[in-house]
Biopython code that builds the backbone (N, CA, C, O; Angstrom):
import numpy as np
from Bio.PDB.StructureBuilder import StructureBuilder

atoms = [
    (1, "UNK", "N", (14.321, -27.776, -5.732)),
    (1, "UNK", "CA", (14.689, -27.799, -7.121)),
    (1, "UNK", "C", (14.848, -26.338, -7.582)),
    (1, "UNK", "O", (14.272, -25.378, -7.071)),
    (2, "UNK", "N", (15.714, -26.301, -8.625)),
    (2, "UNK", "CA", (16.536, -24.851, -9.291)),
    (2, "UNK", "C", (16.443, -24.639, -10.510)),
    (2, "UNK", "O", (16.954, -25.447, -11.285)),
    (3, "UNK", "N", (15.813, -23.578, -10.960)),
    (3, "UNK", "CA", (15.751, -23.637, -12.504)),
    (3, "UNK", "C", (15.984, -22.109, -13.039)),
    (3, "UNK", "O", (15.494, -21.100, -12.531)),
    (4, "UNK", "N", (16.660, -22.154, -13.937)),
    (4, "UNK", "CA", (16.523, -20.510, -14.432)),
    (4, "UNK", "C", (15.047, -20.658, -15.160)),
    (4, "UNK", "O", (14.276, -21.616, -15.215)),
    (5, "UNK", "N", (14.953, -19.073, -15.795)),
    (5, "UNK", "CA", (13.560, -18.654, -16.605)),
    (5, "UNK", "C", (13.734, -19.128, -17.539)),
    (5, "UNK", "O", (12.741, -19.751, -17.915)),
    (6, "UNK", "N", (14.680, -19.183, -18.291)),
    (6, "UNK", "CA", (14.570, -19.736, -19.910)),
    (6, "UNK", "C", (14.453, -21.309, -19.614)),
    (6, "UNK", "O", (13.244, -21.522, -19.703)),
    (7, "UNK", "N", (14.951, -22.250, -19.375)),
    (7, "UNK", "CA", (15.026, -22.951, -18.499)),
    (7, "UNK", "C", (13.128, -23.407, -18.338)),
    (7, "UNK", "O", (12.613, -24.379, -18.891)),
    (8, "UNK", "N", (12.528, -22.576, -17.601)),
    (8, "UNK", "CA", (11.153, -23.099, -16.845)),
    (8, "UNK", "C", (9.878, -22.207, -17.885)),
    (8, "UNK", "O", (8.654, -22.253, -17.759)),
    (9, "UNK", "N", (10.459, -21.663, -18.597)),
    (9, "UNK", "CA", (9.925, -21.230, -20.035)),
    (9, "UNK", "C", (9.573, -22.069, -20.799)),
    (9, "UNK", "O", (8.458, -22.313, -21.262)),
    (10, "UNK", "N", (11.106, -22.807, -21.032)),
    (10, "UNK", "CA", (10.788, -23.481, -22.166)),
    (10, "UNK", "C", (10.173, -25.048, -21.714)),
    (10, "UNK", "O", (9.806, -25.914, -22.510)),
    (11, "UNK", "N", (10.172, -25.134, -20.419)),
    (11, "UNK", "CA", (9.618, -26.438, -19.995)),
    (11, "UNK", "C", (8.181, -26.139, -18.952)),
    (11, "UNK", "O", (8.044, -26.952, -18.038)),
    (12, "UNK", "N", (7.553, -25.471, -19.017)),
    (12, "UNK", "CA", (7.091, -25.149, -17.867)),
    (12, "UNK", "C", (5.938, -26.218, -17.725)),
    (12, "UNK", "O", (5.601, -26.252, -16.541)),
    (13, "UNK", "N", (5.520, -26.725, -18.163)),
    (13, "UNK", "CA", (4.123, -27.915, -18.182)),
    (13, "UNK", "C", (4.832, -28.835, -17.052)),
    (13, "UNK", "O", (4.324, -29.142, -15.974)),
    (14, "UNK", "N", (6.719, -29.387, -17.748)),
    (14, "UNK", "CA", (7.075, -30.170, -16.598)),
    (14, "UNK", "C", (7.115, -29.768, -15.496)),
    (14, "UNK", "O", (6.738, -30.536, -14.611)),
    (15, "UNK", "N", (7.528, -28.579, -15.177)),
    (15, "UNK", "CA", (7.744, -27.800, -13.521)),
    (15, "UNK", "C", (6.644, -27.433, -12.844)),
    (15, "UNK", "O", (6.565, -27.158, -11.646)),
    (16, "UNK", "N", (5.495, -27.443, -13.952)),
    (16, "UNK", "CA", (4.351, -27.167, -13.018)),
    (16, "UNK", "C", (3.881, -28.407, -12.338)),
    (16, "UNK", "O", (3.492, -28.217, -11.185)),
    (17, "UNK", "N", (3.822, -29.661, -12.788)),
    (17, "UNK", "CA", (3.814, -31.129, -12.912)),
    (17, "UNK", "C", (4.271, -31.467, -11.048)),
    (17, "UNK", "O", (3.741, -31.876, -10.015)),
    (18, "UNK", "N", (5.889, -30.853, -11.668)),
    (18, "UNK", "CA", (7.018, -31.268, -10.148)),
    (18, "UNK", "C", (6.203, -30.362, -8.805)),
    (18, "UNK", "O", (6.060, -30.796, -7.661)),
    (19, "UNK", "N", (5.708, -28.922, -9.354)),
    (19, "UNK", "CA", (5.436, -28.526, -7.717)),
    (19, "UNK", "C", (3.773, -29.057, -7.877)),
    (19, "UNK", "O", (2.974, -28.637, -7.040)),
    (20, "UNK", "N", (3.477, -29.627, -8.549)),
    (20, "UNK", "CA", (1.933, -30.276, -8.523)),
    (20, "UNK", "C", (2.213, -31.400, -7.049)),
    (20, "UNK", "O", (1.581, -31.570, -6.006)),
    (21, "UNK", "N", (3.343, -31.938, -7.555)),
    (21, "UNK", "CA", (3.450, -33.213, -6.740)),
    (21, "UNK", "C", (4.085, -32.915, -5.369)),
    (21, "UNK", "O", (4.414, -33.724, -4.501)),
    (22, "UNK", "N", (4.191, -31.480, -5.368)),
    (22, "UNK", "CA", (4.651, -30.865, -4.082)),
    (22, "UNK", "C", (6.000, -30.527, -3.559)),
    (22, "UNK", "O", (6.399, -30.465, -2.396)),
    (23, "UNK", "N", (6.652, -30.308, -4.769)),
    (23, "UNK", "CA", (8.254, -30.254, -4.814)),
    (23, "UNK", "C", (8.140, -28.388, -4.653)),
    (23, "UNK", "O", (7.152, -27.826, -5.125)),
    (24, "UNK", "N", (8.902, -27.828, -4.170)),
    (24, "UNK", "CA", (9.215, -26.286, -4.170)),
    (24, "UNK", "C", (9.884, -26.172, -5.284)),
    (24, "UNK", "O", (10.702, -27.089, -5.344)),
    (25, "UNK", "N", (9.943, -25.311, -6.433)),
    (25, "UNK", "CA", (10.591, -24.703, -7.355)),
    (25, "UNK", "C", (11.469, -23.438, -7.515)),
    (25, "UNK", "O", (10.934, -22.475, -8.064)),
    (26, "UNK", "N", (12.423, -23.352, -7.209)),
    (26, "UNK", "CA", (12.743, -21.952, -6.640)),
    (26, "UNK", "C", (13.615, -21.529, -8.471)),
    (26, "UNK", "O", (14.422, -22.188, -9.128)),
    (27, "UNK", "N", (13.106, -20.480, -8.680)),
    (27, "UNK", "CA", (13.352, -19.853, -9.880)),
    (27, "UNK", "C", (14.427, -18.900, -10.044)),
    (27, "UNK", "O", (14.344, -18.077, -9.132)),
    (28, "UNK", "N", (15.853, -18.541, -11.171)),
    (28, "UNK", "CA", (16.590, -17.831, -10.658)),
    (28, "UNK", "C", (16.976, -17.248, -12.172)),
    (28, "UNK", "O", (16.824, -17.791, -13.266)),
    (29, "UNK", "N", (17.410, -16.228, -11.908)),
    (29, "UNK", "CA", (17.657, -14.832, -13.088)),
    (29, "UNK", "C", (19.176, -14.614, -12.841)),
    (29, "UNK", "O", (19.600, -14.207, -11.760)),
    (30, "UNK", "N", (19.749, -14.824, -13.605)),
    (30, "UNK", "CA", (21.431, -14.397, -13.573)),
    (30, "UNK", "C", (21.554, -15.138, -12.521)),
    (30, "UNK", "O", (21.766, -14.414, -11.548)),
    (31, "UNK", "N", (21.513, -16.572, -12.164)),
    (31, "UNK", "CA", (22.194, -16.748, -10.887)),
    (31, "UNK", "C", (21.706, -16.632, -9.238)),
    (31, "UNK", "O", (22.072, -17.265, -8.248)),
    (32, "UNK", "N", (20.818, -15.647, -9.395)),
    (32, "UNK", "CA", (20.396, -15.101, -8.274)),
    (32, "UNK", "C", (18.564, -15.618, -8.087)),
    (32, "UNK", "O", (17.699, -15.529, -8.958)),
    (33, "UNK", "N", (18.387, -16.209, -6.506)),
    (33, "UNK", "CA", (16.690, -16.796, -6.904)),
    (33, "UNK", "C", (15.902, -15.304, -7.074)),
    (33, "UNK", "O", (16.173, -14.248, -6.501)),
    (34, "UNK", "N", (14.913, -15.563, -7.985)),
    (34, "UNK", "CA", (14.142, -14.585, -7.970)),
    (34, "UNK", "C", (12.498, -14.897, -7.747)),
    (34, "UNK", "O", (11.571, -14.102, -7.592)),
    (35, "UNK", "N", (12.505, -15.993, -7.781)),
    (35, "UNK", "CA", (10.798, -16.360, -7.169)),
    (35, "UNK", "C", (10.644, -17.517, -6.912)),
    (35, "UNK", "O", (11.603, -18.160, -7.340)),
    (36, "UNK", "N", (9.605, -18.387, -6.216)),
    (36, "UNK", "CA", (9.726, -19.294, -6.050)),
    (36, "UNK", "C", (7.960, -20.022, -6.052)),
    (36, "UNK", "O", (6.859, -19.563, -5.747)),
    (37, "UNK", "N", (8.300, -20.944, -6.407)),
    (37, "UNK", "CA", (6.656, -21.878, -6.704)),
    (37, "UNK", "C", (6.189, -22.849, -5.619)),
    (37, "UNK", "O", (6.977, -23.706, -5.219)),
    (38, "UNK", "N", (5.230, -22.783, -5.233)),
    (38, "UNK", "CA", (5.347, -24.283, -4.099)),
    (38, "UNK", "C", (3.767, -24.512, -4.401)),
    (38, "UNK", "O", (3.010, -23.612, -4.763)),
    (39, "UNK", "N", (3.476, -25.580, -4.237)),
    (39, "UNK", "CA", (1.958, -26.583, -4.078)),
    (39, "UNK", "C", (1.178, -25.426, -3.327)),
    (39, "UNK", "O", (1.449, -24.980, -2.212)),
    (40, "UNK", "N", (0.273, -25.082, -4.072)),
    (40, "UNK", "CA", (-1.393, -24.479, -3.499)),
    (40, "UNK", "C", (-1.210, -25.149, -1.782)),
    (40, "UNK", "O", (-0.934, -26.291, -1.413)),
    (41, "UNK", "N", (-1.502, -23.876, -0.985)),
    (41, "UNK", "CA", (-2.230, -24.392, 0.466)),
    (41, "UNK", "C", (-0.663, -24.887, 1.420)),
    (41, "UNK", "O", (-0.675, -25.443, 2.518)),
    (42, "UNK", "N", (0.775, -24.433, 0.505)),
    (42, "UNK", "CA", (1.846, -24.704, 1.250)),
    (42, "UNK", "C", (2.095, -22.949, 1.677)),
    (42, "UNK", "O", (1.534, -22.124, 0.957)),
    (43, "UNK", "N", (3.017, -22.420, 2.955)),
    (43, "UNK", "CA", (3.423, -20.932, 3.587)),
    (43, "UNK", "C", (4.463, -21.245, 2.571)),
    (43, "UNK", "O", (5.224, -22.212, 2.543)),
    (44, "UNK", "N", (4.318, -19.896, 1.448)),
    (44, "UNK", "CA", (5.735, -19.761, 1.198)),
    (44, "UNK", "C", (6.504, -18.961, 1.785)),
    (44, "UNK", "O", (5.831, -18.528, 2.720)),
    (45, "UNK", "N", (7.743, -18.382, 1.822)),
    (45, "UNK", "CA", (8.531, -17.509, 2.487)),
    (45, "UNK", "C", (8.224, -16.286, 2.042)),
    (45, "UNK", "O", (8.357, -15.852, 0.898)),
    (46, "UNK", "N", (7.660, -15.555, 3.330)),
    (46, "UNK", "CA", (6.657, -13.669, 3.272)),
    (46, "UNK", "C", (7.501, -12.977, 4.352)),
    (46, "UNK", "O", (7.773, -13.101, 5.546)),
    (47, "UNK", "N", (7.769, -12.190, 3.317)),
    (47, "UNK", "CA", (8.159, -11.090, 4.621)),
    (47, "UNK", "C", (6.884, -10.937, 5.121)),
    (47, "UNK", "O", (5.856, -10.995, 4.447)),
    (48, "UNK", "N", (6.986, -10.665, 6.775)),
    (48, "UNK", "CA", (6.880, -10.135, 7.640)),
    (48, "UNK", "C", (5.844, -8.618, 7.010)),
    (48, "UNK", "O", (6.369, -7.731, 6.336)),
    (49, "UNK", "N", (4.462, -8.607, 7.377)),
    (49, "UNK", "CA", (3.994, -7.404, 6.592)),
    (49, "UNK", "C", (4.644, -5.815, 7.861)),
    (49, "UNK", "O", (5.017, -5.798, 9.034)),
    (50, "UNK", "N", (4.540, -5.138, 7.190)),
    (50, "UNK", "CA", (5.103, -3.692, 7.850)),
    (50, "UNK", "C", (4.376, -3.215, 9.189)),
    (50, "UNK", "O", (3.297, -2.621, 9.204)),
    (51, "UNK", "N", (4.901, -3.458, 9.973)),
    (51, "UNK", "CA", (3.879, -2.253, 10.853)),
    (51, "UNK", "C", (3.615, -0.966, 10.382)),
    (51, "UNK", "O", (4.564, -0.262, 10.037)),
    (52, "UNK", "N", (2.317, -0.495, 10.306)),
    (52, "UNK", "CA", (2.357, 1.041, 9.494)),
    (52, "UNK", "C", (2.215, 2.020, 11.327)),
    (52, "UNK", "O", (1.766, 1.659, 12.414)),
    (53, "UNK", "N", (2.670, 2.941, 10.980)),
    (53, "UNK", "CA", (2.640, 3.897, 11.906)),
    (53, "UNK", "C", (1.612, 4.381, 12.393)),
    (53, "UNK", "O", (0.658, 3.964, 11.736)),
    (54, "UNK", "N", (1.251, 5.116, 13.287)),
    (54, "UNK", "CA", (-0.103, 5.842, 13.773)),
    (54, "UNK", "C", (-0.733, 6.770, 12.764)),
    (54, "UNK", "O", (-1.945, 6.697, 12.562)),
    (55, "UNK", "N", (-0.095, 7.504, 12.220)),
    (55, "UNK", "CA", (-0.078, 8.240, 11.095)),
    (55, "UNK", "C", (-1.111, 7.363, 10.051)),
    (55, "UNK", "O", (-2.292, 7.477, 9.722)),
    (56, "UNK", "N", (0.199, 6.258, 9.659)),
    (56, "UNK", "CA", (-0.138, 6.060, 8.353)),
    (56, "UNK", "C", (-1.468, 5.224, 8.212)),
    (56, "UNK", "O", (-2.251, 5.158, 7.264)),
    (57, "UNK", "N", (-1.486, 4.482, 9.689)),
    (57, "UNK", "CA", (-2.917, 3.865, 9.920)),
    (57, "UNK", "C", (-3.973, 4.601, 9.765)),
    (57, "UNK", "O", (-5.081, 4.208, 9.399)),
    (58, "UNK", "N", (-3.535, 6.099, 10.144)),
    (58, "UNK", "CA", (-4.802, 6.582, 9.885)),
    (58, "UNK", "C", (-5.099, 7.031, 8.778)),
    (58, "UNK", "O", (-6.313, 7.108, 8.584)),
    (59, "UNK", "N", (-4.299, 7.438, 7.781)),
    (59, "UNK", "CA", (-4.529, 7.672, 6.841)),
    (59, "UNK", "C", (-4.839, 6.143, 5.465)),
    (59, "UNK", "O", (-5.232, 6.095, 4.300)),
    (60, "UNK", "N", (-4.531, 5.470, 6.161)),
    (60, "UNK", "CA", (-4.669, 3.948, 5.244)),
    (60, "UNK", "C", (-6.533, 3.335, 5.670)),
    (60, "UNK", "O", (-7.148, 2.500, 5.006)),
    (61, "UNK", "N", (-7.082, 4.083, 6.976)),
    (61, "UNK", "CA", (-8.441, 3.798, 7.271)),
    (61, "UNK", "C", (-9.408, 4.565, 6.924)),
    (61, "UNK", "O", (-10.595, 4.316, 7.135)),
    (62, "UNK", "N", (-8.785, 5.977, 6.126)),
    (62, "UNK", "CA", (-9.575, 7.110, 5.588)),
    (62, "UNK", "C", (-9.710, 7.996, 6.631)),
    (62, "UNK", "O", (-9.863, 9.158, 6.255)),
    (63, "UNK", "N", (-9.702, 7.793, 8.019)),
    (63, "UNK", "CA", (-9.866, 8.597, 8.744)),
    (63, "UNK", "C", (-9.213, 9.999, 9.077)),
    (63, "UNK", "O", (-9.633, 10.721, 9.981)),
    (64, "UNK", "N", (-8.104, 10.325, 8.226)),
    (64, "UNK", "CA", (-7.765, 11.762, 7.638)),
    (64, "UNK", "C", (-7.136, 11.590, 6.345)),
    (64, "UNK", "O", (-7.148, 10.422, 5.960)),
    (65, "UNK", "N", (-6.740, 12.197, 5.781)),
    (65, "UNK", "CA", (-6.136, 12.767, 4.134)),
    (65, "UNK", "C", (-5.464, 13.483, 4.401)),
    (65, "UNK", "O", (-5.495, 14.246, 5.367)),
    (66, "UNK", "N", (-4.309, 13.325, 3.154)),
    (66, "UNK", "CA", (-3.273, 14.191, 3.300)),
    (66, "UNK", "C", (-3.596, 15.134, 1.998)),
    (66, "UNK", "O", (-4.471, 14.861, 1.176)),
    (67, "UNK", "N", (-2.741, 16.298, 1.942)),
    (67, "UNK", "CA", (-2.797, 17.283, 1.281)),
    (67, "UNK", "C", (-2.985, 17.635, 0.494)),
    (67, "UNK", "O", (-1.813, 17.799, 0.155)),
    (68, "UNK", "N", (-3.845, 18.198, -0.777)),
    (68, "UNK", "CA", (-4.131, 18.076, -1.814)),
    (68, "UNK", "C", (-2.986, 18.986, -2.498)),
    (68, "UNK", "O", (-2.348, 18.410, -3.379)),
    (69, "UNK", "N", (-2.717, 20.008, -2.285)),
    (69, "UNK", "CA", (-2.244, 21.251, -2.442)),
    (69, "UNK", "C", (-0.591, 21.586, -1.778)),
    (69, "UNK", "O", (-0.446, 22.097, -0.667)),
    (70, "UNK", "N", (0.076, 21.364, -2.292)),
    (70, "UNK", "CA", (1.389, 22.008, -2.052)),
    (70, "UNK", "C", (1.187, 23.601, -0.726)),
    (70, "UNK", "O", (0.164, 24.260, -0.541)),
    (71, "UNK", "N", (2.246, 23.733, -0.200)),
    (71, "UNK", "CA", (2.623, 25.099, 0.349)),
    (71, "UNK", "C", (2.274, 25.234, 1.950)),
    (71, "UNK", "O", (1.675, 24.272, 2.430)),
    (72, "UNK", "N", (2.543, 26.178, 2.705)),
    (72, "UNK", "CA", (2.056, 26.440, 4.115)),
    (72, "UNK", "C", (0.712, 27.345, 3.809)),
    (72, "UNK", "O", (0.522, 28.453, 3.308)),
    (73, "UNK", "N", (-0.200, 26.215, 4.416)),
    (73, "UNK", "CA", (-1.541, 27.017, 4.588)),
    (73, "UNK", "C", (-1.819, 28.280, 5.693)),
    (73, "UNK", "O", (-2.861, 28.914, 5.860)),
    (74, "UNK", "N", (-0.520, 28.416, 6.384)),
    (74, "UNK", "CA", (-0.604, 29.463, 7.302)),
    (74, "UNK", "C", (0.042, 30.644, 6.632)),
    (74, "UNK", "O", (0.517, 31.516, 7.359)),
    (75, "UNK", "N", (0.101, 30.749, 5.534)),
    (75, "UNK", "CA", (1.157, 31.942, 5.043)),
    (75, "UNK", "C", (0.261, 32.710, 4.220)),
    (75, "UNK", "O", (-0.482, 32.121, 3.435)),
    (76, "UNK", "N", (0.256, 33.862, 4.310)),
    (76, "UNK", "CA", (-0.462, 35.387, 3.462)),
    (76, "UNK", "C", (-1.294, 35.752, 4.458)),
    (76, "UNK", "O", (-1.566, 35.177, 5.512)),
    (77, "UNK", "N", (-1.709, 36.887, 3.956)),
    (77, "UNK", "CA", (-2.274, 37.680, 5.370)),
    (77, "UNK", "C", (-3.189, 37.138, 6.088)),
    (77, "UNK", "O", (-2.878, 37.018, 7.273)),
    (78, "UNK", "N", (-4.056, 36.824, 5.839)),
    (78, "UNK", "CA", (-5.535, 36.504, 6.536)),
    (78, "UNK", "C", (-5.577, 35.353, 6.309)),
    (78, "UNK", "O", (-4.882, 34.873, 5.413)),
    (79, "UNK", "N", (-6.512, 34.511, 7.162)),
    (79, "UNK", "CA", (-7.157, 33.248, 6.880)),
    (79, "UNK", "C", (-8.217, 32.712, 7.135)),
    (79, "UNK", "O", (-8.719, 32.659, 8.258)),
    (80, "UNK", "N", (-8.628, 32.304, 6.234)),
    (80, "UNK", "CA", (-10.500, 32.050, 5.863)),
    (80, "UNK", "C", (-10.971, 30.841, 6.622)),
    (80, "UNK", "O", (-10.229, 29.904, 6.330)),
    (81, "UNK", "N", (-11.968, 30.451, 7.539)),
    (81, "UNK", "CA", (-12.104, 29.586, 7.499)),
    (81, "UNK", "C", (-13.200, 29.238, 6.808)),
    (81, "UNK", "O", (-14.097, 30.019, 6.489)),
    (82, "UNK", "N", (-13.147, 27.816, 6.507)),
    (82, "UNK", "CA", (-14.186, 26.994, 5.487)),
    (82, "UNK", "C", (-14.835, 26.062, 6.203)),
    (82, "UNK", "O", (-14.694, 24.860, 6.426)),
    (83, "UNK", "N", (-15.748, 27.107, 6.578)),
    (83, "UNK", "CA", (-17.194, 25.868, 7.126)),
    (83, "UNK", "C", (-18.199, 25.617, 6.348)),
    (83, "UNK", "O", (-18.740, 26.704, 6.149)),
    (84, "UNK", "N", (-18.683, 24.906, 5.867)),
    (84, "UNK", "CA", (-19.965, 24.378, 5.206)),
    (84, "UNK", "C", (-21.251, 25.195, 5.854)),
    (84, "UNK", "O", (-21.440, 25.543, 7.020)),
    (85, "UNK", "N", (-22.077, 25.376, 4.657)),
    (85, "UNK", "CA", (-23.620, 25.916, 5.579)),
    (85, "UNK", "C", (-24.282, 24.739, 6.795)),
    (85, "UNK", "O", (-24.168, 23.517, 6.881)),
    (86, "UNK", "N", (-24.696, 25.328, 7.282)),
    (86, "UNK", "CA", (-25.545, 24.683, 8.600)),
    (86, "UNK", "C", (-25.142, 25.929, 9.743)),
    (86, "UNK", "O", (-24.726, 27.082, 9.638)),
    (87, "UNK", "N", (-25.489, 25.069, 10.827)),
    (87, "UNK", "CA", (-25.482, 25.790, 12.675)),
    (87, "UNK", "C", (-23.571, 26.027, 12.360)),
    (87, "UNK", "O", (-23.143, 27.111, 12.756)),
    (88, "UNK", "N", (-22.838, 25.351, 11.891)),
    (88, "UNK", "CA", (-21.277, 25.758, 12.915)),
    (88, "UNK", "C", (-21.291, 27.488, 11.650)),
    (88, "UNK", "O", (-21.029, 28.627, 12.038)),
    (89, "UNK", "N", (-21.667, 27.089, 10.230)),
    (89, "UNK", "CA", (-21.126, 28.618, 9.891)),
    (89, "UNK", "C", (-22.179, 29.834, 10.343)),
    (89, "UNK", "O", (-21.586, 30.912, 10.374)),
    (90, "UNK", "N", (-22.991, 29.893, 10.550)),
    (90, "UNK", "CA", (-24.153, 30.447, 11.548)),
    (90, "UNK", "C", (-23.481, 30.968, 12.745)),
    (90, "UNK", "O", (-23.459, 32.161, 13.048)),
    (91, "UNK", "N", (-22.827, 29.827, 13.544)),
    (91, "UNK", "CA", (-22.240, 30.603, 15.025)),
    (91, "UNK", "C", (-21.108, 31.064, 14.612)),
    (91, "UNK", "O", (-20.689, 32.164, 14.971)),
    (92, "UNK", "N", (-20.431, 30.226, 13.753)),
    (92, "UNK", "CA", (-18.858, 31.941, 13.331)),
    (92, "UNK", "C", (-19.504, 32.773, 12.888)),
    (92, "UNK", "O", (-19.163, 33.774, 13.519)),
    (93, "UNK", "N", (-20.250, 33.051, 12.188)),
    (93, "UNK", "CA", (-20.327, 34.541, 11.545)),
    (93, "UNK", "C", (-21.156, 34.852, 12.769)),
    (93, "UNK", "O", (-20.363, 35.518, 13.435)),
    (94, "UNK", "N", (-22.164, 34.779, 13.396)),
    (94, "UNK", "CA", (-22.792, 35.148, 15.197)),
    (94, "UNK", "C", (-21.300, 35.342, 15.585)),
    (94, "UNK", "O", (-21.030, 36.542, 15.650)),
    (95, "UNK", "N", (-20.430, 34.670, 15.815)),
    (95, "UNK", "CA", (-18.745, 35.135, 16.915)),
    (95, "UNK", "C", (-18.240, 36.519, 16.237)),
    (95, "UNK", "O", (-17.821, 37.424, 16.959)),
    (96, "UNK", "N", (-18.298, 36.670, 14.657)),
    (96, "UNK", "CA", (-17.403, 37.330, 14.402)),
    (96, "UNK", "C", (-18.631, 38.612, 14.182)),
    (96, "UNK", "O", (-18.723, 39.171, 13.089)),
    (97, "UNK", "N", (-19.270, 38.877, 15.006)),
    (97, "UNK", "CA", (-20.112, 39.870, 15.062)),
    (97, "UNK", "C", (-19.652, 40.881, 15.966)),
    (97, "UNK", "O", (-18.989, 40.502, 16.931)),
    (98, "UNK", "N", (-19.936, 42.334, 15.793)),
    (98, "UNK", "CA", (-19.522, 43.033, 17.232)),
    (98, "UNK", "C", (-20.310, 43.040, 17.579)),
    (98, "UNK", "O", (-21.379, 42.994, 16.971)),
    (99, "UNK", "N", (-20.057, 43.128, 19.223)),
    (99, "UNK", "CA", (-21.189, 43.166, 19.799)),
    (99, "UNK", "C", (-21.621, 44.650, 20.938)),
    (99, "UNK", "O", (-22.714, 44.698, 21.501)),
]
sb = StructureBuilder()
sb.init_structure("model")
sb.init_model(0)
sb.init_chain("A")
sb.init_seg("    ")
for serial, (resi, resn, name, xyz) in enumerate(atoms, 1):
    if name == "N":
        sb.init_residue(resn, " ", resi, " ")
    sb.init_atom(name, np.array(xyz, "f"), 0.0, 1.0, " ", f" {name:<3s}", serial, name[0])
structure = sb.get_structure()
């Protein structure tokens, strides 16, 4: 069954009624379907979900982040690294000792 919006607007108690009883409702805007209704516990038509990439998996599991900050972090003279206190900033500044 086919109904525009104004259409399932102005009737909608009946159309909810029809896919109660398990009829598909397919809904359409200018002509064209734009959604469709079917009975609780029926597959409606799903795309296919995306494969996400290696990348994006990882970034969708938290397991890295992307960039906060615009620009190449390799550019201007020097570069700092940012270790947190504990043992690893302890042994850089011990490395960057002369010896």
């Amino acid at each position: 069954m086919t109904v525009g919006i104004r259409e399932l607007k102005n009737n909608l108690s009946h159309y909810v009624r029809e896919v109660e009883r398990g009829r598909k409702l397919s809904i359409t805007a200018h002509g064209r379907i734009v959604a469709e209704l079917v009975p609780p516990g029926t597959k409606g038509r799903r795309k296919p979900a995306k494969k996400l990439s290696r990348w994006e998996q990882m970034v969708a599991d938290g397991r890295i982040q992307l960039a906060v900050e615009d620009g190449d972090p390799f550019e201007g003279d020097t570069l700092e690294a940012i270790v947190p206190p504990g043992s690893s900033a302890e042994w850089l500044e011990w490395s960057r000792e002369d010896k």
